[in-house]
C-alpha positions as CSV (number, residue, x, y, z in Angstrom):
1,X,-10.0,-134.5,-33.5
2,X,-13.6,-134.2,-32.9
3,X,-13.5,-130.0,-33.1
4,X,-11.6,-130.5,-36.4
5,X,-14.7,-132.1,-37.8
6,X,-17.3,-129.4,-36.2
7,X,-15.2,-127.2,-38.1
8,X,-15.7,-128.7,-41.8
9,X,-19.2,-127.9,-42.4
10,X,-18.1,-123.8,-41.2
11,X,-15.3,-123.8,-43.3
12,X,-17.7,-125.8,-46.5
13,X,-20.4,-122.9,-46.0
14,X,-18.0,-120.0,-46.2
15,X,-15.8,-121.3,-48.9
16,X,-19.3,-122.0,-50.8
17,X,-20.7,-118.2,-50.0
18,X,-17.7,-116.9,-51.1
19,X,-17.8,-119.0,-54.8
20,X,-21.4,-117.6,-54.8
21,X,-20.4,-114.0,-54.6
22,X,-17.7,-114.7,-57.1
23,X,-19.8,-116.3,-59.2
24,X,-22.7,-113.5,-58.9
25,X,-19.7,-110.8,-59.8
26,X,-18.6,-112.5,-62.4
27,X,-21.6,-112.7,-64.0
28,X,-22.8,-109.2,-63.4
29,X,-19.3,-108.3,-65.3
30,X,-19.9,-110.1,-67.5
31,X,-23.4,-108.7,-68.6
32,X,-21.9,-105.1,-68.3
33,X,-19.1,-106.2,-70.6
34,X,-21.5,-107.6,-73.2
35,X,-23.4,-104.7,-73.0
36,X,-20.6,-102.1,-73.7
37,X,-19.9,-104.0,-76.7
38,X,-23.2,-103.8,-77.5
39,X,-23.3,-99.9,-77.5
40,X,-19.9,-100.0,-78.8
41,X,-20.6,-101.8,-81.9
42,X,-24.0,-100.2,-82.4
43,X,-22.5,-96.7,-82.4
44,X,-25.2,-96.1,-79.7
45,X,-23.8,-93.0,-78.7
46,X,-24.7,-90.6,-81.3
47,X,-28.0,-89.6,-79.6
48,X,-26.6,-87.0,-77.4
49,X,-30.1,-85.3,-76.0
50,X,-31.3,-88.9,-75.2
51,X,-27.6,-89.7,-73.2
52,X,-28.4,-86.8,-71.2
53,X,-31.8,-87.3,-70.4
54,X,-30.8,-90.6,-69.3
55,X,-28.0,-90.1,-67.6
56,X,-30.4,-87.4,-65.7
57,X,-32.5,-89.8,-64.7
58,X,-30.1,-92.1,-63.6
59,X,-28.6,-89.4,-61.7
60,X,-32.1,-89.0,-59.8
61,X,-32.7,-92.6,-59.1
62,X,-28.6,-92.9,-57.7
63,X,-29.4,-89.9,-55.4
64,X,-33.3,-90.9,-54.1
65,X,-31.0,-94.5,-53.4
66,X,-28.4,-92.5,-51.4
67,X,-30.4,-90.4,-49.2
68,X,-33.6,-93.1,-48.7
69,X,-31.1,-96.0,-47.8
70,X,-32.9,-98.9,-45.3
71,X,-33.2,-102.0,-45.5
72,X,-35.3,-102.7,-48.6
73,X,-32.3,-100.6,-50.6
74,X,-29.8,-102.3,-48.8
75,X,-31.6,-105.4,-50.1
76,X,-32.1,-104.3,-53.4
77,X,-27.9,-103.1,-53.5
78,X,-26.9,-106.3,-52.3
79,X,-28.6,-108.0,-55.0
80,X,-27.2,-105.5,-57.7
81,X,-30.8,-104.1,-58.5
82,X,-29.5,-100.6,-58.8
83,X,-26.6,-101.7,-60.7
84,X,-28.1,-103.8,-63.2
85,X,-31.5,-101.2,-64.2
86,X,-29.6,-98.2,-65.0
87,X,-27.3,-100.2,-67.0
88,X,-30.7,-101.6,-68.8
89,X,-32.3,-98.0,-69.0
90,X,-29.3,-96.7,-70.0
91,X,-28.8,-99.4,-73.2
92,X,-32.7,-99.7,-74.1
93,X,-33.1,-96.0,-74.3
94,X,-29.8,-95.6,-76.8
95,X,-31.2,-98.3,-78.8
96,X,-34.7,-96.8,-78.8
97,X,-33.4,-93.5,-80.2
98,X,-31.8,-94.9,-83.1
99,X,-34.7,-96.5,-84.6
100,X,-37.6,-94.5,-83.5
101,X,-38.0,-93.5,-87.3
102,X,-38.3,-96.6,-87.6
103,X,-41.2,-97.7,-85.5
104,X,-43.8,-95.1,-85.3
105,X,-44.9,-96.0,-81.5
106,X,-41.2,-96.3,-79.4
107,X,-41.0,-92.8,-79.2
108,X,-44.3,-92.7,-76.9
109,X,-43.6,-96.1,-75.6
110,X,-39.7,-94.8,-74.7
111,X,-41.2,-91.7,-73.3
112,X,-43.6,-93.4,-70.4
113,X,-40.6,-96.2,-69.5
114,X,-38.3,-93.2,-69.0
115,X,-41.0,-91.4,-66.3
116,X,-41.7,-94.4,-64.9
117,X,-38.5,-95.3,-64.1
118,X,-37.7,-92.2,-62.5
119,X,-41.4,-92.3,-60.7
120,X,-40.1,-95.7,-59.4
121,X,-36.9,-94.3,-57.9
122,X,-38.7,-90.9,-56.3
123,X,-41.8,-92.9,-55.0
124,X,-40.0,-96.0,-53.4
125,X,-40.2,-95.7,-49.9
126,X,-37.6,-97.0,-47.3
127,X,-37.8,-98.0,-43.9
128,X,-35.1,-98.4,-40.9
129,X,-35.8,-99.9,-37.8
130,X,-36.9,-97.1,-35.6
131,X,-39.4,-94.3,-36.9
132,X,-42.1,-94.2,-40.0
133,X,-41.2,-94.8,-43.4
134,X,-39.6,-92.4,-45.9
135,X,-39.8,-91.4,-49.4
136,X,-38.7,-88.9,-51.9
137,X,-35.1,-87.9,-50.8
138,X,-36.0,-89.1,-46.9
139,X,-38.1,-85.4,-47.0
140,X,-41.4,-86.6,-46.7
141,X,-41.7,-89.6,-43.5
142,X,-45.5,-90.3,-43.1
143,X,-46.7,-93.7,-42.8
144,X,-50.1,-92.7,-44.3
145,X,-48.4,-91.2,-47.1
146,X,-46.2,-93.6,-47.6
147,X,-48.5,-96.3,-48.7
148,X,-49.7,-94.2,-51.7
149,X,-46.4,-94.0,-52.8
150,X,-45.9,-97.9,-52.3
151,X,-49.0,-97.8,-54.4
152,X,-47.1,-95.1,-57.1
153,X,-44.3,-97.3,-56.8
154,X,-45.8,-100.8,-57.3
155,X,-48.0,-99.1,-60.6
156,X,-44.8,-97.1,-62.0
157,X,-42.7,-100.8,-61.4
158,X,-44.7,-103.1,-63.2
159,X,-45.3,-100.5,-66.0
160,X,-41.6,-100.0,-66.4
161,X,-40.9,-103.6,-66.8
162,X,-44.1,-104.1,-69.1
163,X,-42.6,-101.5,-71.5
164,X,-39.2,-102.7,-71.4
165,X,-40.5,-105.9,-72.4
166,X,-42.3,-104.3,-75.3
167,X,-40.0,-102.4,-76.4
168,X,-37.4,-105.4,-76.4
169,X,-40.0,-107.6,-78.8
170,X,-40.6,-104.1,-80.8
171,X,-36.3,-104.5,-81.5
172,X,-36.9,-108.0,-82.2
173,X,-39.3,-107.8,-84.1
174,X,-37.6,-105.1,-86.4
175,X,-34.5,-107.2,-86.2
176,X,-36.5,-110.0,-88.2
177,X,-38.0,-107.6,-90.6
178,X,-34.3,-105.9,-91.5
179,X,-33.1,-109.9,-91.9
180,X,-36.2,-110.9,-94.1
181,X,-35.7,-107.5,-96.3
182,X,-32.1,-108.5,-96.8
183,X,-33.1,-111.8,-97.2
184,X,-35.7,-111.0,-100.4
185,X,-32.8,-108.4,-101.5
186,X,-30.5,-111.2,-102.1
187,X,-33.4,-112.9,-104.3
188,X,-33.7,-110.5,-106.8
């Protein structure tokens, strides 16, 4: 009776980490599935020269994740990190394209997210449990070197994110002005 009880609290924890991955799925699907629409019902897709260059540089982050994998990337993969930013990149650089005419700077701000996203991906070094620290495709393993490209990395990261927030209250922001126009049109 007693080993029936020790066994609850087991059987509690991996019924609850198993709703927590199910959960964390879920939501993740859920996100890419709003997003598709997204592009879907913007007609996103028109912008043929800015769908390659993304999907270039996606293709370049997917391969510096492949061949640096250790444990920060496994980290990073296990908590959909390299799932969800591409995704991200991939949407906010669509939705850039169609209205740079629009907004005189997003074609410069667009420009300096897209190379520091892929300086992110190139510069992130990795690290396993025996040997130095790698970067850049697991050519270059120097320990010395390494820490300017942490440095490369850390810059390039927190300028990616800065722009993407910028650019995301630049769409806002030109959201509000297209409602206000349509808004003073109806007044007439």
């Amino acid at each position: 009776m007693t080993n029936s009880f020790m066994a609850l609290p087991v059987i509690f924890s991996w019924l609850t980490n198993i709703l927590m991955r199910f959960v964390f799925v879920a939501l993740v699907a859920f996100v890419i599935i709003k997003l598709t629409t997204f592009v879907k019902k913007r007609q996103l897709l028109s912008n043929k020269k800015v769908l390659c260059i993304s999907l270039a540089c996606i293709f370049v982050a997917t391969m510096s994740l492949i061949f640096n994998i250790g444990w920060l990337r496994v980290i990073m993969v296990w908590t959909l990190i390299p799932v969800m930013q591409p995704i991200l990149f991939l949407v906010t650089n669509l939705y850039a394209a169609k209205h740079m005419d629009k907004i005189k700077s997003l074609k410069f701000i667009n420009t300096i997210f897209i190379i520091t996203y892929v300086l992110f991906w190139i510069f992130l070094p990795d690290f396993g449990d025996v040997g130095p620290s790698y970067f850049f495709f697991n050519l270059v393993r120097n320990d010395d070197i390494v820490s300017v490209a942490l440095a490369i990395t850390a810059v390039a990261g927190i300028a990616h994110f800065a722009l993407f927030v910028i650019q995301i209250i630049q769409f806002v922001r030109l959201k509000k002005s297209r409602k206000g126009e349509k808004e003073y049109d109806g007044n007439d």
